[in-house]
C-alpha positions in Angstrom: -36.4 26.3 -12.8 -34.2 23.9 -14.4 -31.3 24.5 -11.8 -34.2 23.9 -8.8 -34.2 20.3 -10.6 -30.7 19.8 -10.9 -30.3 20.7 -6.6 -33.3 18.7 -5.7 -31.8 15.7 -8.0 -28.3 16.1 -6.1 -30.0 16.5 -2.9 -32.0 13.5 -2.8 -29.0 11.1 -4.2 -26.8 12.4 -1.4 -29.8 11.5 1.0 -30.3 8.5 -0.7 -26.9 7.5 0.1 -26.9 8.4 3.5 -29.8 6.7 4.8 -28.9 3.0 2.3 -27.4 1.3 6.0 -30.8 1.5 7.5 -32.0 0.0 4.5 -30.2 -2.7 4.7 -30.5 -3.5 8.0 -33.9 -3.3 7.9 -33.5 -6.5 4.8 -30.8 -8.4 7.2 -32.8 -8.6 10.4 -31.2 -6.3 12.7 -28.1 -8.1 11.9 -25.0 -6.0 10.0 -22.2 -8.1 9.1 -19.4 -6.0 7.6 -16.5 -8.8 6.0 -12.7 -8.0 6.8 -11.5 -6.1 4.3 -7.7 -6.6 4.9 -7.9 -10.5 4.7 -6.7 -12.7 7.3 -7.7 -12.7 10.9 -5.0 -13.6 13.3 -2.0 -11.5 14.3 0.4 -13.3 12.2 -1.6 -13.7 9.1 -1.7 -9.1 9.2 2.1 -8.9 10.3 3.2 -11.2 7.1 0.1 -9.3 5.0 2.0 -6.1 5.7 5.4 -6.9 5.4 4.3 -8.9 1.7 2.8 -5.5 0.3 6.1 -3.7 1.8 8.3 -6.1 -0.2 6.1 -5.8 -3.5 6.5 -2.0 -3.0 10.1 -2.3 -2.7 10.3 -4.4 -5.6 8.8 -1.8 -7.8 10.3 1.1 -6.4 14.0 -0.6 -6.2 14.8 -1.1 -9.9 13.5 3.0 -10.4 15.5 4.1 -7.6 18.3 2.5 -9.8 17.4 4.1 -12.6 17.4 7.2 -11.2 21.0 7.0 -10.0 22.3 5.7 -13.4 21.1 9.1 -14.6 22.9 10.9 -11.8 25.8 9.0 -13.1 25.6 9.6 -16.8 25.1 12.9 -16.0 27.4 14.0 -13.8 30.1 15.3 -16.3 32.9 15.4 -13.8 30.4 16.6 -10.8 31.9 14.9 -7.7 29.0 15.7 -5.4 26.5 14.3 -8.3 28.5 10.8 -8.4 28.4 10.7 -4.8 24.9 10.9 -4.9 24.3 8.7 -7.4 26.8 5.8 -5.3 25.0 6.6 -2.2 21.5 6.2 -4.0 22.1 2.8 -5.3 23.6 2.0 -1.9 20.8 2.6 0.3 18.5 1.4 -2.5 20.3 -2.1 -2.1 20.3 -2.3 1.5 17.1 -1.0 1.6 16.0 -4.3 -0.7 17.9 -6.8 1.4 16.3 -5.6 4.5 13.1 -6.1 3.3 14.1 -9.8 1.8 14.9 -10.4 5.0 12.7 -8.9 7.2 10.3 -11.4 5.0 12.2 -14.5 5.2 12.4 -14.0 9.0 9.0 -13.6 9.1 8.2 -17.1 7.1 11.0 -18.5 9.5 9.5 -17.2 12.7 6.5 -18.9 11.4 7.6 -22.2 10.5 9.1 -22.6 13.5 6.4 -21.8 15.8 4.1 -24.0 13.2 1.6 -20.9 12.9 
């Protein structure tokens, strides 16, 4: 008996949560207005949201990527291949980093120019 409970509890919170857009249309009027999520609302304003969260990301994951080569070095112990690694690692980590300072700055360029 006590599992019937449990079922018709789950059941009618899953229903519940199903059928709450009707409920709120039926408060608004007919009306649903859904807010943007991401932010801004021109072309632009998403191009320069997206490339600001790809340079955050590549702020964070730049020093770690660094990190993790300074381990490849310190552990090499002689291992050509491992050192090579490790060079190649911090390498593309840096250019990585620059491209996306830049691909930022041209951004804020491209918009200051065209006064967007």
């Amino acid at each position: 008996m006590r599992s019937f409970n449990l079922r018709t509890t789950v059941c009618l919170v899953l229903l519940g949560g199903l059928f709450w857009p009707v409920a709120y249309v039926g408060a608004q009027g007919n009306n649903i207005s859904i807010p943007n999520p991401i932010g801004p609302d021109t072309l632009p304003g998403v191009i320069l949201l997206i490339a600001t969260v790809i340079f955050n990301l590549a702020l964070w994951v730049s020093p770690l990527m660094i990190i993790v080569a300074g381990f490849y070095f310190i552990t090499a112990g002689g291992n050509v291949e491992q050192l090579r690694t490790a060079r190649t690692m911090i390498m593309w980590t840096l250019i990585g980093l620059a491209i996306t300072m830049l691909s930022l700055g041209a951004i804020q360029l491209i918009e200051t120019i065209l006064g967007i």
